[in-house]
C-alpha positions as CSV (number, residue, x, y, z in Angstrom):
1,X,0.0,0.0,0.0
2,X,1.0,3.6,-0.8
3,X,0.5,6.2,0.9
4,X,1.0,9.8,0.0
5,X,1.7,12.5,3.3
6,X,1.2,15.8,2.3
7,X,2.7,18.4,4.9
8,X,1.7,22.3,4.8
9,X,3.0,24.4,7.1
10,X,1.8,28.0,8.8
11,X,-0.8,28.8,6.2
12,X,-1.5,32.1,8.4
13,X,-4.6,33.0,6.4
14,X,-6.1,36.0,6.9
15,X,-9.6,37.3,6.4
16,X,-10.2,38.4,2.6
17,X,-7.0,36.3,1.4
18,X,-7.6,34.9,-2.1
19,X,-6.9,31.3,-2.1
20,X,-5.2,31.2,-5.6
21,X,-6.3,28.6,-7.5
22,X,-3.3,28.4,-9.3
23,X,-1.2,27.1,-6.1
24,X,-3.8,24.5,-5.3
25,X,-3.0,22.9,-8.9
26,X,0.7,23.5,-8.2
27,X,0.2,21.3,-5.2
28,X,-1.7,18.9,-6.7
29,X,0.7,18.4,-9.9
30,X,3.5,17.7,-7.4
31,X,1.8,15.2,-6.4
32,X,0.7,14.1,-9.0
33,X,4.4,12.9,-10.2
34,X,3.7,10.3,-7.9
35,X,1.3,8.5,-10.2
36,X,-0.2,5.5,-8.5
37,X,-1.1,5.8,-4.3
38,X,-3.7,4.2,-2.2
39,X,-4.0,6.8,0.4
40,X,-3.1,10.5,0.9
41,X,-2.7,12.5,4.3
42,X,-3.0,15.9,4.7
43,X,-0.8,17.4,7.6
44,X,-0.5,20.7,8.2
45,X,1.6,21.8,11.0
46,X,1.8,25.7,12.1
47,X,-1.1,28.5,12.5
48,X,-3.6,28.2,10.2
49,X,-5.2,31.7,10.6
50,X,-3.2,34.8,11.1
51,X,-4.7,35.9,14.1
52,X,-7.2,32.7,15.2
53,X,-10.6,35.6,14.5
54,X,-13.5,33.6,13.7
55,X,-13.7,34.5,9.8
56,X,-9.7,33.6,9.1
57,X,-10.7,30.2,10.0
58,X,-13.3,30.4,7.2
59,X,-10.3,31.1,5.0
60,X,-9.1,27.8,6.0
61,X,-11.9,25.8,5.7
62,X,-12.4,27.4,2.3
63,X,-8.5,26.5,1.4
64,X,-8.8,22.4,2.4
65,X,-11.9,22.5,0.7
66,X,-10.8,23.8,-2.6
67,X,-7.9,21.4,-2.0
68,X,-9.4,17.8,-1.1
69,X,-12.1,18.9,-4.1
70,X,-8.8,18.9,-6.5
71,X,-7.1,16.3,-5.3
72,X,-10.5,14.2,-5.3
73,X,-11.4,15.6,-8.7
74,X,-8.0,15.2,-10.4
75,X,-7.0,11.6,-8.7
76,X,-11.0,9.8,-8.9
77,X,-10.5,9.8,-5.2
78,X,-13.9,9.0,-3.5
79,X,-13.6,7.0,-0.4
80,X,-14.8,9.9,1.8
């Protein structure tokens, strides 16, 4: 079995930031070099939100959702 760790670090989004789509696929291509995996993990280490206010954190959520959508999207991934 392969499995695929992904590890972001101190994302420190801010309320208003534009989550560039364009970084998401840069992600996702990098893994995608990896071809063939079972599993991925998503780790991310660090703050999250720049100053932990209620609306940065629905920057984040809006950043691992537009993530896990492209991984799931680009990889058939639907064991959620």
């Amino acid at each position: 079995m392969k499995i695929v760790f992904l590890h972001l670090s101190d994302l420190h989004l801010k309320q208003g930031s534009h989550i560039e789509q364009t970084k998401i696929e840069k992600v996702v291509d990098a893994i995608n070099v990896i071809k063939e995996f079972d599993e991925f993990v998503i780790i991310c280490s660090g703050d999250l939100a720049m100053t932990g206010a209620f609306n940065e954190y629905k920057q984040v959520r809006k950043f691992f959702g537009s993530l896990i959508s492209k991984f799931m999207s680009t990889f058939n991934y639907d064991k959620f």
